[in-house]
N, C-alpha and C positions, 0 to 999 in steps of 0.2 A: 719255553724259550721263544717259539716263535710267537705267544702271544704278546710277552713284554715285549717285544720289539714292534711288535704290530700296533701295542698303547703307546709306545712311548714315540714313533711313528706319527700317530693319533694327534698326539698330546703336543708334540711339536709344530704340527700342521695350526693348531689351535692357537698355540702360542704367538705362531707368528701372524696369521690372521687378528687377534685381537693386539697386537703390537701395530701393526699396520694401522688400523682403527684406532689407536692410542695417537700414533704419529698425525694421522689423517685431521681429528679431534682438534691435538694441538695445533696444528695449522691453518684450521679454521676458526676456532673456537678463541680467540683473545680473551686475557682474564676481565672476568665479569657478563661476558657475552649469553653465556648461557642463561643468567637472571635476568637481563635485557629480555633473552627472548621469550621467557618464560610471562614476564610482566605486559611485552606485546602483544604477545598469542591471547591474553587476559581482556586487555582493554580493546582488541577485537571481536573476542567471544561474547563480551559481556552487551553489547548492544545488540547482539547476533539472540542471548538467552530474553532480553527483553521485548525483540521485534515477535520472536518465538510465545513470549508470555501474551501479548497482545492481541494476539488470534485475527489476525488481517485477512488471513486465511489461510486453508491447510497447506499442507509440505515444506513447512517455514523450518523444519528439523534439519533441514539440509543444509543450510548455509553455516550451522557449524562445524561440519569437515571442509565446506568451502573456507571457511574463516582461516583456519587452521593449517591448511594444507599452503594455503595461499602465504600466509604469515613466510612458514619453512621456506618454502622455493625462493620468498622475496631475499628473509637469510641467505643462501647460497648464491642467489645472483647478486646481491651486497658486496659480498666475500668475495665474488668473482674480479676476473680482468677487464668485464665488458664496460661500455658505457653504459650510461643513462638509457638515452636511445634504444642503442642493441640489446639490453634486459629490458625494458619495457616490450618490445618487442617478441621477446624469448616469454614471456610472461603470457601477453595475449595470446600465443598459440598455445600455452600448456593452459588456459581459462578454458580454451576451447573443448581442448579434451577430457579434462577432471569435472569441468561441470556439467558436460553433455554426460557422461560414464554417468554421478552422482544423480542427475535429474532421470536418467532410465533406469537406474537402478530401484528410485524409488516411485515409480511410475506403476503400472498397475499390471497385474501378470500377463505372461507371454513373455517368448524370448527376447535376449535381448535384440536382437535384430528388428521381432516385431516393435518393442520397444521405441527404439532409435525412430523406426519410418511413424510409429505414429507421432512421438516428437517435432519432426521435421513437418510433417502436415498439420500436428496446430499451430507450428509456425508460420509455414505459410497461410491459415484461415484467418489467422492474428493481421498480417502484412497488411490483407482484405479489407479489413477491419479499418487499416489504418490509412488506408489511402479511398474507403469509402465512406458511409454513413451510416455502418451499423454501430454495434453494441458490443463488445467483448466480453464474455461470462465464464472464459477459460483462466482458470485463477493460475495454471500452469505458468502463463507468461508473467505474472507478478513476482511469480519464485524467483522463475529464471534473471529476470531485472534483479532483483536483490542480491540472486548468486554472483551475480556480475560486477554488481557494485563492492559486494562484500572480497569480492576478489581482490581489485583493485586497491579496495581502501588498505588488504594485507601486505600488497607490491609496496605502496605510499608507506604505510607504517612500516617496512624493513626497511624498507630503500633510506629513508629520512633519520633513521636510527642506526644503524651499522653502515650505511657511508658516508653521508654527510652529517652526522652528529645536528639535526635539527630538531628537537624532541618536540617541539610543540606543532611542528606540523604534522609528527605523527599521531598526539592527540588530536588535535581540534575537528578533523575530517571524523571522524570518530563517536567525538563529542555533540557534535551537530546530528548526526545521525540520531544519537540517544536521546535527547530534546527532543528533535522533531518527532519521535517517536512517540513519546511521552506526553507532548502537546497534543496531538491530533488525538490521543487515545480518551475516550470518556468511561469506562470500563471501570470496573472492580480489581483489577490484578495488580500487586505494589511494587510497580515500575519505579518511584523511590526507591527501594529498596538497591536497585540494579544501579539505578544512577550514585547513590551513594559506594558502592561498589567500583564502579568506574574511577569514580574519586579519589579512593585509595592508592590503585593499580596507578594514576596517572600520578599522582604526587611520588610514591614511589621509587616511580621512571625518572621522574624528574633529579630524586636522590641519588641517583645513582649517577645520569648524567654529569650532574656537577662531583659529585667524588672522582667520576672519570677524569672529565676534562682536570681539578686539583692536583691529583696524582702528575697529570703531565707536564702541568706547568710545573708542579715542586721538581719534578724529574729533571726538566731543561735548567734549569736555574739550582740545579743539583741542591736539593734540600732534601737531607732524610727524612724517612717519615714510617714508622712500625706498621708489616706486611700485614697484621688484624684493622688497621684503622678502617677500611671500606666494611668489614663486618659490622664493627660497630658503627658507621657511620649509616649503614642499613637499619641495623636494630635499630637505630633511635629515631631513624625518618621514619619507619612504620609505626612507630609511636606516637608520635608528633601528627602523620595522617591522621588515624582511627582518632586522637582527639580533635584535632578540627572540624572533621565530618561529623563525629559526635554531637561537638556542640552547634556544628550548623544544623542538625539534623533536629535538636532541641528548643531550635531559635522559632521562636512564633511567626506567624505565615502574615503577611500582612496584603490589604487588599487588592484582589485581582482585576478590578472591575475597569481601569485605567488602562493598564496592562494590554485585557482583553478589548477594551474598545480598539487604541491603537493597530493592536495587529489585524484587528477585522480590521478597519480602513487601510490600511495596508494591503490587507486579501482581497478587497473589494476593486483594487486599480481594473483597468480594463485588461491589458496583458498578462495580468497572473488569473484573469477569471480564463481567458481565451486556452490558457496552462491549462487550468484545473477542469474544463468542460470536455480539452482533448485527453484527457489522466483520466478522467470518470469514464470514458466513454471505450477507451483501449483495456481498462480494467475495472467492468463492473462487477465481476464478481468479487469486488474484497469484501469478506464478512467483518466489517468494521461498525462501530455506531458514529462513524465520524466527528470532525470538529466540535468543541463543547462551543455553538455560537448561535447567532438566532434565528439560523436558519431548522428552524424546528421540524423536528422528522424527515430534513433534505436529505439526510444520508442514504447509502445503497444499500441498507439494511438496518433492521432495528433489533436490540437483544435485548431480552426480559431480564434487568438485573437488578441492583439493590435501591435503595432510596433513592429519591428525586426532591429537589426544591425548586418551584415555579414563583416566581415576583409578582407585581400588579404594573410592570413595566407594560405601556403602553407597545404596542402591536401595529395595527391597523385602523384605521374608518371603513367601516362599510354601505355604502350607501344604497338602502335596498325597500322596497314596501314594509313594513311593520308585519310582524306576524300575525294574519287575521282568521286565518280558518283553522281549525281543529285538525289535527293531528300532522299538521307543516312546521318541520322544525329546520334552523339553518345549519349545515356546516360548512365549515369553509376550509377545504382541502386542500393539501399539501400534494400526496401522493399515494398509492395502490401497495401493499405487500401480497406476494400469493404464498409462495411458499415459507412453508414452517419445518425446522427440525432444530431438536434439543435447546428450544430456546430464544430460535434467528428465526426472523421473515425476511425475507429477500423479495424483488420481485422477478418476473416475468418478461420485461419488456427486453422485446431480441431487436432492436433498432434505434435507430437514435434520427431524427427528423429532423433538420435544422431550414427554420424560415426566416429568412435572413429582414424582412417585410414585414411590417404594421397589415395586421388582419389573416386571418387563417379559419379556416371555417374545419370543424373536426365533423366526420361523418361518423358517429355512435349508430349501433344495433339498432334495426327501425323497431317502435314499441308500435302499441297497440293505440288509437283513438282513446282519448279522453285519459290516460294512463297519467300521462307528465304533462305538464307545462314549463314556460316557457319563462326564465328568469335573470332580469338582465340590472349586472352587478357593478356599482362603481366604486374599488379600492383607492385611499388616500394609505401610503405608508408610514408610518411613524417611526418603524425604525431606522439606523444610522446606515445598514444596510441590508439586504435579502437577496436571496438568490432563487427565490421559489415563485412560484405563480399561482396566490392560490383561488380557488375558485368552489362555486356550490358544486355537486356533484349531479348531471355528468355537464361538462362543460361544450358548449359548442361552437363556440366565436371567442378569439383575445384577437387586440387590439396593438398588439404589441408584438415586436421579433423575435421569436424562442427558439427553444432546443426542447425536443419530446420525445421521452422515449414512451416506445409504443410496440405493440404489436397487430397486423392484418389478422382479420378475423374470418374472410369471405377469399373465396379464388379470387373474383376479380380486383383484390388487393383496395375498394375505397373503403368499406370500415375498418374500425380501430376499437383497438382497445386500450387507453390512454393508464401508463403508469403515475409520469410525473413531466411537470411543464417547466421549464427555467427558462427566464428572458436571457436575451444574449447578452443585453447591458444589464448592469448591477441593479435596481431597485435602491435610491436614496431616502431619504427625507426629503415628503412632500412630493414625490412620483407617483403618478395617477396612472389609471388602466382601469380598462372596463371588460369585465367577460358576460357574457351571455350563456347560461346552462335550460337544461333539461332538468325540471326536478320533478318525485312523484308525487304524484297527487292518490295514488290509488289506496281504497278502502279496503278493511278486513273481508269482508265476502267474497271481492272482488281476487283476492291475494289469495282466498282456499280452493278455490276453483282452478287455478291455473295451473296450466298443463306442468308438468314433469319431463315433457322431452326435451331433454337438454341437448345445444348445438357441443359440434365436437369439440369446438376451442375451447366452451366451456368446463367438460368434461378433463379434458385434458391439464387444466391449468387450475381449475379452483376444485376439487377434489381432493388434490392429494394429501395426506396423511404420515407425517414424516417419519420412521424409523425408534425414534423417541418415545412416542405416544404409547403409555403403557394398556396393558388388557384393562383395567379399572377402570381407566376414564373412557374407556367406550360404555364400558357395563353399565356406568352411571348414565352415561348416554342416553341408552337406553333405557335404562330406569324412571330418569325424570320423567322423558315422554311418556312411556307406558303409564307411570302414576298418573298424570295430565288427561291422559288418554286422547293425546296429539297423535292424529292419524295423516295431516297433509304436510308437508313443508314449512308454509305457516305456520300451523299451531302447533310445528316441535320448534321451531325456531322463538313463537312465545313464551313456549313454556320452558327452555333451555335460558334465554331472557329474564326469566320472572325470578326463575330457582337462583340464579346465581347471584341478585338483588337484592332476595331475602337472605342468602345463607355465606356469602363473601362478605364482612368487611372493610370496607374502604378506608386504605390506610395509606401513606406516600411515603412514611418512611419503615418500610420493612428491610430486611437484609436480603443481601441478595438470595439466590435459589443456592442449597448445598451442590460441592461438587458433584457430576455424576446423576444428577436427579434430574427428570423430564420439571421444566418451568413449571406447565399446568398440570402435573400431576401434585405436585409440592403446593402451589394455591387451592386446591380443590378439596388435598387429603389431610394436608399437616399445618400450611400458614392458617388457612381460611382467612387471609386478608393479603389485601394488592389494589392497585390501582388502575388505571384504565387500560390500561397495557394488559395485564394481566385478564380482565372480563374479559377483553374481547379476543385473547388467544383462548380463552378457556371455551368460550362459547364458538368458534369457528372451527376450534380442531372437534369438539363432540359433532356439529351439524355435520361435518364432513365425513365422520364413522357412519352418520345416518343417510350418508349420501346425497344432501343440501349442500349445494353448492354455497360458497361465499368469502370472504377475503378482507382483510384488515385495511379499513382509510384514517389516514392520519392527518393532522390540520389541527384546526382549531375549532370550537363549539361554538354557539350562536354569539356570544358574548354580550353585554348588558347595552340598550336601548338607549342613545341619546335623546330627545325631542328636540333639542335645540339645534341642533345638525341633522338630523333624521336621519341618522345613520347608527350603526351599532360600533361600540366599542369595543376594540378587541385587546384582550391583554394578555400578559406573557402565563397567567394563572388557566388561562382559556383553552391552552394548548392539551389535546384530546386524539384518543384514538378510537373509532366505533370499528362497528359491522355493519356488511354491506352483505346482502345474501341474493343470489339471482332467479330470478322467477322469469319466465319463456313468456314474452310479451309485455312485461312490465320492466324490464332492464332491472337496475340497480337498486332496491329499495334499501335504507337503514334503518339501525336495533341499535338500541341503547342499554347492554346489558349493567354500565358501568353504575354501582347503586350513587353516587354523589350527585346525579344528573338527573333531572326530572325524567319520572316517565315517558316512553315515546309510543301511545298507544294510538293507533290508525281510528280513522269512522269506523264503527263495526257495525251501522245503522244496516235497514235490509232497502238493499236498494237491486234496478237491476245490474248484471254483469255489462261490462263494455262492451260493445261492439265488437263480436269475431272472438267470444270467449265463449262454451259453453259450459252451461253448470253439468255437475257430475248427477248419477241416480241417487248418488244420499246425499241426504239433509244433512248439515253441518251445523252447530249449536253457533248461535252470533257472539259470543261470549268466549274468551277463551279462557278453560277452568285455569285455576291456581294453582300450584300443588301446595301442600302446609308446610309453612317452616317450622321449622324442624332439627334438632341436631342432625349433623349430617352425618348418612347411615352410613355403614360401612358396604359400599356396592356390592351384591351379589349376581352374576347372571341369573336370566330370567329363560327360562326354558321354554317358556309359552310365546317368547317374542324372542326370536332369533332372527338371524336377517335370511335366514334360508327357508321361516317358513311363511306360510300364506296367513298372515294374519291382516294386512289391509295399509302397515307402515312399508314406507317407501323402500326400497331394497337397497343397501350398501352398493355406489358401482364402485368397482376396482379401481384405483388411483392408476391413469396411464403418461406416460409421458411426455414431454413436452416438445412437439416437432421442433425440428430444426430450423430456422430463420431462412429464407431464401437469399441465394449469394450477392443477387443483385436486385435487393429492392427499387421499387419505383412508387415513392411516395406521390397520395394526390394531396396537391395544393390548390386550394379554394381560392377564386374573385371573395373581394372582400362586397360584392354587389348581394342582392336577395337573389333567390332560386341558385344555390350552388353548380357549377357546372365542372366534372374532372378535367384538369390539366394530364393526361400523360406527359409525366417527363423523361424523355429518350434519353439513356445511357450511353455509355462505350458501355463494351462488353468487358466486366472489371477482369477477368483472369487474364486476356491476353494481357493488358495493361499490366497486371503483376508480373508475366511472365517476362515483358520485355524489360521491366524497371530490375527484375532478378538479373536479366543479363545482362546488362546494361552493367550489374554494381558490378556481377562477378566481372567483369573484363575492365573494369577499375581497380578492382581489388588484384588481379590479374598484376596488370600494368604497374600499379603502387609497390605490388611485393617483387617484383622484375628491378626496378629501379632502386629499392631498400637490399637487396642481391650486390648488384652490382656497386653500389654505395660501400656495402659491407666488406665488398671483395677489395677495394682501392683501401679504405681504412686497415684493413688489415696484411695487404701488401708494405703497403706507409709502418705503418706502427706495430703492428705482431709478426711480421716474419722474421723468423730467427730469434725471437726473445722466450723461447718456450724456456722452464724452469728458470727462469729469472726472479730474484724478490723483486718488489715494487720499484727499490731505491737502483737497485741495479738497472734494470730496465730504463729509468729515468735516465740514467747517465750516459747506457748507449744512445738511448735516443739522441742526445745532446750531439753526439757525434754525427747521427745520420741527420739530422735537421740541415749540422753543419755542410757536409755533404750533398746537400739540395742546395745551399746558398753559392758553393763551391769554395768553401774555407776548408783550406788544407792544415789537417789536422798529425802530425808525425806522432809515427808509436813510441818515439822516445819521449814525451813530453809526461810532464806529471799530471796528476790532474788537475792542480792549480794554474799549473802552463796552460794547458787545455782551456781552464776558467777565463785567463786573460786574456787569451784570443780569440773568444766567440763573444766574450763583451767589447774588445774592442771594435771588434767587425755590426756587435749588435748590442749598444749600448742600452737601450729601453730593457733588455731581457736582463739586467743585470745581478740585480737581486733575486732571481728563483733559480737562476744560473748557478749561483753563491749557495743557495740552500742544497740544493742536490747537490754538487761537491761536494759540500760538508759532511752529510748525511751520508756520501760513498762512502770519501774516507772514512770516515768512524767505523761503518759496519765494515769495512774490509781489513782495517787494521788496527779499530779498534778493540778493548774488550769485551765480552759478552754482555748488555745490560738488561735488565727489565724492560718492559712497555715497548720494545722496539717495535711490536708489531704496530703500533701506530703509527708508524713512519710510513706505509704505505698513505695514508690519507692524508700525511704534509706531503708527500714525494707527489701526488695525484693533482694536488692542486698548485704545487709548484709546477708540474709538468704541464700543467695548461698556461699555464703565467709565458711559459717559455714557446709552446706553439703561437700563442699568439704575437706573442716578440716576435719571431720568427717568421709568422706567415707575415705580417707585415712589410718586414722588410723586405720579404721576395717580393710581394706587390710591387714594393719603390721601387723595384731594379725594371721591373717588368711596364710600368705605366709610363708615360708622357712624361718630361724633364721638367713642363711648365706645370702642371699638376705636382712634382713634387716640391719643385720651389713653392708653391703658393700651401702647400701641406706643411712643410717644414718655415715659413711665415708663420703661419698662424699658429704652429706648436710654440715655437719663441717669442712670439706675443701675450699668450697665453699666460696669467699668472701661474 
């Protein structure tokens, strides 16, 4: 007995809880609302699952609970009594704490607490970043920006849809998002696919809107109409969608090449480059392969993906001596990749250098006598625009005002280590600049003898061996060379060279790598075919298993010889990616593993060593063997050459890390005079600077939310005191009294409310018409019958009741200002047509 009293107890507690939640529903929820929101949450997601497909970089997963969370609350504040304003408002503080919660949550272990604080401190290294001249490599902050926007754009698409019935402004913010997305991405993943999706979800919206708004004009103008027709009026728009998208998705692509010139001129202005140099530099770690445009290889990373097509579109002039001695070959560089994993090189460079000045003198790693000389370059550009500066490698003098990022290689902070050069103006048609480089001149004998003791920056940065990189392709590694019977740096770096020449085919339109597969493991084991990209990931990630330093340059190749200009032509088929491998006293020398490109084999003549090099107690063969091609074997380690025992090949070192940037670099900038002399340039000490610009916001932000308080407190003594459970329509009407009230229109409770009507239009004639709507709207709902759609009346009653503050406030002005000011106000109203 006492348990059925106990269920049924139970059972009624339940009852009225999910009745409560019934009632709750319907008071929020207007018929059709929940498809609305079902369709917004969509065409918010769906740019959110595209930015996500696009791999700009990791933790991109998050912005779809932001998406979604953000959509709901903007719903509720919609729905709510607030304004515009005061949910906007309400919004930014809950952005605050959903996406800070969301961003530590998916942050990397440790409590949450530790979480949070390390949060807030690469906030503030980012701040650093932004009010100094480094580099930003923390892709944390790129999230967080998205989260924020993605936030926003769910407030815009609720706010614009359940209260002001604006539907295309809930698309189009949306919309631009997924373009631009889709634009910048040069990638493999079918971002179509999503935009055609988006399509649907917004046409939709759109059907729905307009059934809305029909319904209510049939309503007002009392025309019946059968409680199924929005069903069917749904089904058939989602029909009528899926085929247009269909057939636009069918419709033949027609040419880009107009298209893409415009937008590049467009991109190239001076203040969207001045944008795009401070966006590069706040976040370079995005793993993108950026813009498809002609700034070849300028992106902040390169991915190994599927086919390519290069034109015979003209490029450059390069105005330089002809190539006359053996084994000098030219390239003309873009910029440095060091690190590799699953496919991305990224680079290195923890600073950003801006010389705002015609001439810079770059201080490179001192080499050894007679190693390099000395090579000075005159570029004409040809094309419409560039963003790059390219030059031989390594460069030591432009002539021009750039942006460098770079990294110190020495404590006393004047070497570099140069990634990528951009001038600060755009590069047109017919814009000239001359760089002067360091190139090698050093021979084969010269290159077997040289020392192995590698500086720590080196170590640090061109070593490492990404996570990716399966056992096999070290095996083979080391296979090659041991077949070779490559015992120094040089001659695994030949024979790793040679192998891949003979046994790669060179092909430009492969597919891309399967999911899940290491790039170089997939060319080496299964494509056996790829293109430049490909040789020279294959061959730096094996040199780096053998502990040979070295790192991927990208640019263009020598390109073909005018004599009539004495210059070389470069063209867009020219564009190339080598290997650069580093040897202690001879800097930078390049390999040309790619087979399409002529060999690049050094003097191997027996000459002596340079000056300040000495030769080792064995003899080294001047030749470097071949190994035979061959089907390519299936690697097996080799037990007689491991990297742990003493057999004479250089020892694997351990891939280490890559220090941290100092807080406060102090770049040297060079006289454009001969004999360089350093500038130190003295700083402020950038932290206190951050700390005081921190205090400085908080006691604005302070002061702004002190003021938005008390703003809040006056609006809501005015308008919300006393109106708590009111519907919309009622609210409006009291208001009407209290407005009256502040003008000092005596209003008696015996009056109807037509009475009422006539006497605040008389006293306030401009107000008269919205005056007229709310009466109406009282009466009905008070003593009228129950109708359909009434809950729409909150969004006439809303925007009537602003019709009427402003009536309102005006007229108390006229009471309040100057007599001659209202004569001459009231002139010109009755002059006015």
């Amino acid at each position: 007995m006492n348990e059925r009293r106990n269920q049924n107890e139970s059972g009624g507690f339940l009852r009225k809880v999910w009745n409560r939640l019934r009632m709750f529903g319907r008071k929020v929820f207007l018929r059709g609302d929940l498809t609305a929101l079902i369709l917004a949450t969509g065409i918010l997601v769906v740019p959110a699952l595209a930015i996500q497909a696009a791999g700009w970089t990791a933790g991109l997963g998050q912005l779809i609970p932001v998406a979604v969370l953000s959509i709901w609350l903007g719903f509720l504040l919609a729905r709510s009594h607030y304004d515009e304003l005061v949910a906007l408002i309400i919004s930014a503080v809950y952005s605050i704490g959903f996406i800070g919660l969301i961003t530590a949550l998916n942050m990397e272990d440790g409590s949450l607490l530790d979480r949070f604080a390390s949060l807030f401190t690469r906030l503030l290294d980012w701040i650093q970043v932004l009010f100094g001249e480094g580099v930003s490599q923390d892709n944390l902050i790129f999230v967080l920006f998205l989260s924020i926007l993605f936030w926003f754009l769910g407030h815009n698409t609720a706010w614009h849809i359940f209260r002001v019935d604006r539907v295309w402004r809930a698309i189009l913010p949306s919309a631009l998002v997924l373009l631009a997305n889709a634009f910048y991405y040069t990638g493999d993943a079918p971002l179509g696919l999503y935009i055609a999706i988006f399509a649907v979800l917004a046409l939709l919206l759109l059907v729905r809107s307009t059934i809305d708004n029909q319904e209510w004009e049939w309503y007002l103008k009392r025309v019946a109409f059968p409680p199924q027709l929005r069903s069917q009026f749904m089904r058939w728009g989602a029909v009528l969608a899926l085929v247009l998208v269909g057939v636009a998705w069918t419709l033949p692509n027609g040419s880009q090449s107009d298209s893409l010139r415009r937008v590049q001129e467009f991109l190239s202005s001076d203040p969207l480059q001045e944008l795009n140099r401070l966006f590069n530099r706040l976040f370079a770690s995005l793993d993108s392969e950026g813009m498809a445009t002609a700034d070849y290889y300028g992106g902040n990373s390169l991915q190994l993906s599927g086919s390519i097509q290069l034109g015979d579109q003209a490029v450059m002039l390069v105005r330089v001596p002809p190539v006359a001695e053996q084994g000098i070959r030219y390239y003309w560089r873009s910029r440095t990749f060091s690190y590799y994993d699953g496919g991305r090189w990224t680079p290195t460079a923890s600073l950003r250098l801006t010389v705002p000045e015609p001439g810079y003198s770059i201080q490179n790693p001192a080499a050894l006598p007679d190693t390099r000389t000395p090579l000075d370059q005159h570029f004409t550009m040809v094309l419409d625009a560039s963003r790059l500066v390219y030059a031989a490698p390594q460069p030591e003098f432009i002539n021009l005002p750039v942006a460098i990022d770079l990294s110190y290689v020495d404590e006393s902070r004047q070497q570099v280590d140069v990634s990528v050069i951009r001038p600060l103006n755009v590069l047109h048609t017919g814009d000239q600049y001359t760089v002067s480089s360091s190139i090698t001149v050093a021979n084969a004998p010269s290159l077997r003898v040289a020392d192995t003791s590698y500086p720590a920056w080196i170590q640090a940065e061109y070593l490492q061996v990404g996570g990716s990189v399966t056992q096999r392709t070290k095996d083979l590694a080391w296979q090659i060379v041991t077949e070779a019977g490559a015992v120094t740096p040089y001659d695994q770096a030949k024979a790793i060279e040679r192998w891949l020449r003979a046994h790669i085919v060179y092909d430009e339109t492969i597919p891309g790598p399967p999911p899940g597969a290491d790039p170089v493991d997939w060319v080496l084991f299964d494509s056996l075919r790829g293109y430049c990209n490909y040789y020279a990931s294959a061959m730096i990630v094996m040199l780096r298993t053998l502990g040979v330093p070295s790192r991927m340059a990208a640019g263009f190749s020598q390109g073909e010889w005018d004599p009539t200009t004495e210059s070389y032509l470069v063209r867009e088929r020219d564009a190339h990616t080598w290997v650069e491998v580093y040897f202690p006293g001879f800097g930078w020398v390049e390999f040309e593993p790619t087979a399409a490109q002529e060999p690049l084999d050094r003097p191997d003549y027996t000459v002596p060593p340079p000056a300040g090099v000495q030769p080792t107690s064995t003899p080294f063969p001047t030749n470097t063997p071949i190994p035979t091609p061959s089907p390519l074997p299936s690697p097996t380690p080799l037990a007689t050459n491991t990297p742990d025992e003493s057999n004479g090949v250089a020892p694997v070192l351990p891939p280490t890390v890559t220090p941290a940037p100092s807080p406060t670099p102090t770049p040297v900038v060079m006289p454009t005079i001969a004999g360089p002399v350093a500038q130190q340039v003295q700083q402020p000490n950038l932290l206190s600077v951050i700390i005081s610009a921190l205090l400085t916001v908080l006691l604005v932000v302070l002061l702004v939310v002190g003021v938005a308080i008390a703003i809040l407190f006056v609006v809501w003594w005015l308008e919300w005191r006393g109106m708590g459970g009111l519907t919309p329509v009622q609210r409006a009407y009291a208001l009407l009294g209290r407005y009256a009230g502040y003008l000092g229109i005596r209003l008696s409770d015996s009056f109807t409310p037509h009475e009422r009507r006539r006497v605040l239009t008389d006293h306030v004639p401009q107000g008269e018409k919205p005056v007229q709507v709310i009466t109406d709207m009282y009466v009905e709902e008070t003593y009228g019958p129950p109708r359909p759609r009434r809950g729409r009346w909150s969004i006439t009653a809303r925007h009537a009741l602003g019709e009427v503050r402003k009536a309102f406030l005006r007229a108390r002005l006229e009471r309040v200002l100057p007599r001659r000011w209202r004569r001459s106000t009231n002139r010109r109203r009755k002059d006015s047509p």
